[in-house]
N, C-alpha and C positions, 0 to 999 in steps of 0.2 A: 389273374394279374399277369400281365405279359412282361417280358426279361426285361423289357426298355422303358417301361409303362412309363416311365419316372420324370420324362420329359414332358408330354400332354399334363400330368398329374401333377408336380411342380406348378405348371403353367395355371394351371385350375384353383390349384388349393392358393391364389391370391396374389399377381404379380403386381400388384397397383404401386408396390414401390417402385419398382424396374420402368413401368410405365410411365410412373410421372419422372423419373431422375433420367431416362431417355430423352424426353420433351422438355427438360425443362434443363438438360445441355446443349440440345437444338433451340433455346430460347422461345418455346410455343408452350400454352397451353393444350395437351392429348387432343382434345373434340373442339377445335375453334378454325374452320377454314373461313377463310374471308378472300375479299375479292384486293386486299392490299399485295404489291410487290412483295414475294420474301426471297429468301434464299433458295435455290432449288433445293436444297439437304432441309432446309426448315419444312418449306413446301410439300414437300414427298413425305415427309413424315407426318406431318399432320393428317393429311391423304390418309398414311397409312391408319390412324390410330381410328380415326373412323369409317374405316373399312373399303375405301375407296380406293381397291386394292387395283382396278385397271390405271387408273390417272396417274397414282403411286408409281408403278411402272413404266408408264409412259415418259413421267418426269425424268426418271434417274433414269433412262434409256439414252436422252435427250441431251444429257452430260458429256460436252466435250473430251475428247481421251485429253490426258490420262486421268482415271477417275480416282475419287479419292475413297479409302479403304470405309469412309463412312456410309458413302454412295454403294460398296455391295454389302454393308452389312445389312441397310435399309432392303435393298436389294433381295438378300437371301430372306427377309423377312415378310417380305410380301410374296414369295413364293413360299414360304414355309405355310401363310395363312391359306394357299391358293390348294394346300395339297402336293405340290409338285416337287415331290424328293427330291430327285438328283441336281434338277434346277439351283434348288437353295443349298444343297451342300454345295456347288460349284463356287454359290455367291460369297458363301461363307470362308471357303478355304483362300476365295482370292481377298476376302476382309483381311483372312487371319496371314497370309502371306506380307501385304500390305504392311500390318502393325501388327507385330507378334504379341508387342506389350501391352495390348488390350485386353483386359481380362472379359469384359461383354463380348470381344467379336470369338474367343475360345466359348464363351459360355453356350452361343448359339450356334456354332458348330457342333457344336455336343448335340445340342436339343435336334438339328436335323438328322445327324447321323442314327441317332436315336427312334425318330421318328421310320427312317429305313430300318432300322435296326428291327422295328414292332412287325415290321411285315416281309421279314424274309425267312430264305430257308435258314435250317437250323445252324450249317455252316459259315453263309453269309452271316448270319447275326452275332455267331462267337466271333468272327473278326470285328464285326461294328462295337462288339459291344467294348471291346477293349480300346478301340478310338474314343469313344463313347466317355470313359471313365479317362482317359489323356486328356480329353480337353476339357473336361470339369474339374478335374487334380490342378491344371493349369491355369484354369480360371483363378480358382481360388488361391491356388501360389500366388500370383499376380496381384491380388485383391482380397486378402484374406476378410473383409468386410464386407466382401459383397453379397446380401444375405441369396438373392434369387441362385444364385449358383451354389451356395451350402444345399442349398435344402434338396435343390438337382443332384447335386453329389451324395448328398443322405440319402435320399430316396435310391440312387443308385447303388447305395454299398449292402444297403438291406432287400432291394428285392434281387439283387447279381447273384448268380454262382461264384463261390471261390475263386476258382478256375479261372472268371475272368475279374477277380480284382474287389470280389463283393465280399460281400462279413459283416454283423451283425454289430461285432466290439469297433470297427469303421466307422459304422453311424453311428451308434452311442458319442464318438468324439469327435464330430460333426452336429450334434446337437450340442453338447458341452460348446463348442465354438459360438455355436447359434444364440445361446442363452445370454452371450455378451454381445449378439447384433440383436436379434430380433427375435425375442422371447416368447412372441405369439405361435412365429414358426417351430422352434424349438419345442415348444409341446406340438404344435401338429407331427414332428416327423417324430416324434417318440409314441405320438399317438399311433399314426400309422405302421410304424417298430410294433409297438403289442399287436394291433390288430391280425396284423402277419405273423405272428408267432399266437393267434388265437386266444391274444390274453384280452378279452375284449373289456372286460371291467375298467383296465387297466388304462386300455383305452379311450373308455366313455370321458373317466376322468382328465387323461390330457385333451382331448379335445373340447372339455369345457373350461379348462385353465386356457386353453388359447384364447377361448369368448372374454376371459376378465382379462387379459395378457392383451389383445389386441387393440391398436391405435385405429383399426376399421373393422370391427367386431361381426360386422354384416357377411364379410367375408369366412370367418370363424366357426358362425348361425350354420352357412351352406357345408361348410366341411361336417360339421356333425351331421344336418338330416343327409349328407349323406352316407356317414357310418349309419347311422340308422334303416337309411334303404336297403343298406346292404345286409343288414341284418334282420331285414322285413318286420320293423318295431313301426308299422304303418303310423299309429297316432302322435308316436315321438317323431316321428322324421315329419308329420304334416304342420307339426308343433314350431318346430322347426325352421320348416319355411316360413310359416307366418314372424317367426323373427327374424328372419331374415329381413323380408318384405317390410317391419320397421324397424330394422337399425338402417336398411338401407335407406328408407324415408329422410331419416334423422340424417345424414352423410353424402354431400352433394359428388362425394369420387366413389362410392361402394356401388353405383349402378351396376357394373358388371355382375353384382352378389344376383342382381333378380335373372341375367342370363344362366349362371351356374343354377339358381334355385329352381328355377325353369327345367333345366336339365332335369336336376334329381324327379321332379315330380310325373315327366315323362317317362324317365327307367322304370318309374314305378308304378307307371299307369295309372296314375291318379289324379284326378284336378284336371284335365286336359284345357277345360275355360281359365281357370287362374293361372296354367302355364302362359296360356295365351296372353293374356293382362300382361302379364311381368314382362314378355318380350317385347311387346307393344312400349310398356313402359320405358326400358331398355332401350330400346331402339328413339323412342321421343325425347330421352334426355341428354343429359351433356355429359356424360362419364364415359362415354362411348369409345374403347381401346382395341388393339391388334389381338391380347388375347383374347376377345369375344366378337372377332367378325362380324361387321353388320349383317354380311352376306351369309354367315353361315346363319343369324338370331332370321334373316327371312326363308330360307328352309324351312327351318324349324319348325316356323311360324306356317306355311305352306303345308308343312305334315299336319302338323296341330289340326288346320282348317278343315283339308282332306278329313283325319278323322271324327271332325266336329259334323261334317257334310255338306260342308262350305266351299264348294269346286272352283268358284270362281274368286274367290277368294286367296286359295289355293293358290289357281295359277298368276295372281297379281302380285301375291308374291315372291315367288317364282320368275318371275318380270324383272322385280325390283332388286333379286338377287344378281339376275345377268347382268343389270345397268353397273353392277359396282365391279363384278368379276368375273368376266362373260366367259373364262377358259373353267371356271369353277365347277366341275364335273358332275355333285349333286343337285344342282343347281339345273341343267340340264338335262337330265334325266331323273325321272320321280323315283325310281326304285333304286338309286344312284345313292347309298349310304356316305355321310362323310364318317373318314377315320381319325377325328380327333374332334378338338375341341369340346 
């Protein structure tokens, strides 16, 4: 587990709240572009949430100066989707310069720095990392209710060194906070708490209090098979996925659950045709958001093929990846790994 993990990981273990309450203060539905006049900040956004991460940037390119501090948080976020570190810290610090009293444009400042913070040197990363935890403290001063940046700060205080600002008795009271926003989370990040200090029992249990705990439980399914994967408990983690695959049936917003379940069942080399299905699914539905890139579920989808020995296949989606995010690096190159999502 990497010093910064905590921002990919966050992102992962279920952002569908932050998602819809993003879109739905930009007055859109997440997955609904249509060919009607909107706002260009409504516009771009919509772009953004289904993955149409060049037009996203074209739009809010396209913005008259002086732009408005909504225009680079969207900004930093479609380069954050694209891979492109310093891009999106740029966009984000000129967010958080903009409106400092935004507790979202700190939150995702965090999340980029973070993101640089996973892949540098070991001194670069002790400075990132302490940015890192300033603007997720900050988020939450700001916003003590905003659960997507608790659970970024939890995850932050438990896998940090001391040194920069991490401890163990931190996230303990960062969950205690969570249990009076969002109680699903709250056992996820107490789950992840044991798991990192090896108390996996301990574990297993909050992770299936989050399955009764959760208002989108499909997302919950995926966080357990994937303690499971990681604990190579193969029939429970396939067990797993398959509930995932129907709470998210039952749940017209949990589609991102069959992208993450997708995920686990490739770490683990297992299923490679039902991963396929699920992205497929994923990608034909309407739940379709910025954390699960369309462009990155056609990758995916393009390895998957590859090692089904579906070449053309492969490269069609691969195709379909450039159409949405043509600077998108794995996407361009087959051996070209993405580092998140």
């Amino acid at each position: 587990m990497s010093l910064l993990h905590c921002a990919a990981q966050a992102i992962r273990a279920g952002l569908l709240a932050a998602s819809l309450a993003v879109a739905a203060s930009a007055g859109v539905t997440p997955q609904s572009p249509s060919p009607t006049a909107r706002d260009p900040l409504t516009q771009a956004n919509v772009y953004l949430q289904a993955g149409e991460a060049d037009k996203a940037l074209a739009l809010l390119q396209s913005i008259p100066q002086p732009v408005p501090a909504q225009a680079d948080n969207l900004a930093c976020r479609v380069r954050f989707t694209r891979e492109q570190g310093d891009a999106a810290i740029k966009e984000c610090e000129q967010a958080v310069r903009l409106d400092a009293q935004n507790s979202t444009y700190h939150l995702w400042l965090g999340r980029a720095l973070g993101e640089k913070a996973d892949r540098a040197s070991f001194l670069s990363a002790f400075s990132l990392a302490k940015r890192v935890r300033e603007e997720f403290e900050e988020a939450v001063r700001l916003d003590p209710r905003n659960a997507p940046a608790l659970s970024d700060l939890g995850e932050f205080y438990y896998d940090a060194p001391g040194v920069v600002g991490g401890g163990m008795d931190k996230a303990q009271s960062i969950a205690a906070q969570l249990d009076k926003v969002d109680p699903a989370r709250a056992h996820e990040l107490r789950g992840r708490m044991a798991a990192a200090q090896k108390d996996y029992d301990t574990a297993e249990r909050e992770f299936k209090q989050a399955i009764a705990a959760g208002a989108h439980p499909a997302f919950q399914w995926v966080t357990l098979a994937s303690f499971y994967q990681q604990r190579q408990r193969w029939d429970d983690m396939e067990a797993a996925v398959h509930s995932t695959i129907s709470a998210a049936e039952r749940d017209k917003h949990a589609g991102v659950a069959l992208y993450d379940g997708a995920s686990v069942l490739t770490k683990a080399k297992r299923d490679p045709a039902l991963a396929v299905k699920m992205l497929d699914d994923y990608l034909a539905g309407t739940s379709k958001t910025e954390d699960a890139p369309a462009f990155v579920a056609y990758v995916r989808l393009a390895r998957l093929d590859a090692q089904l020995g579906d070449a053309a296949g492969a490269q069609r989606e691969r195709a379909s990846a450039i159409a949405l995010a043509h600077e998108y690096k794995p996407a361009q190159d087959p051996a070209s790994q993405e580092t998140k999502h």
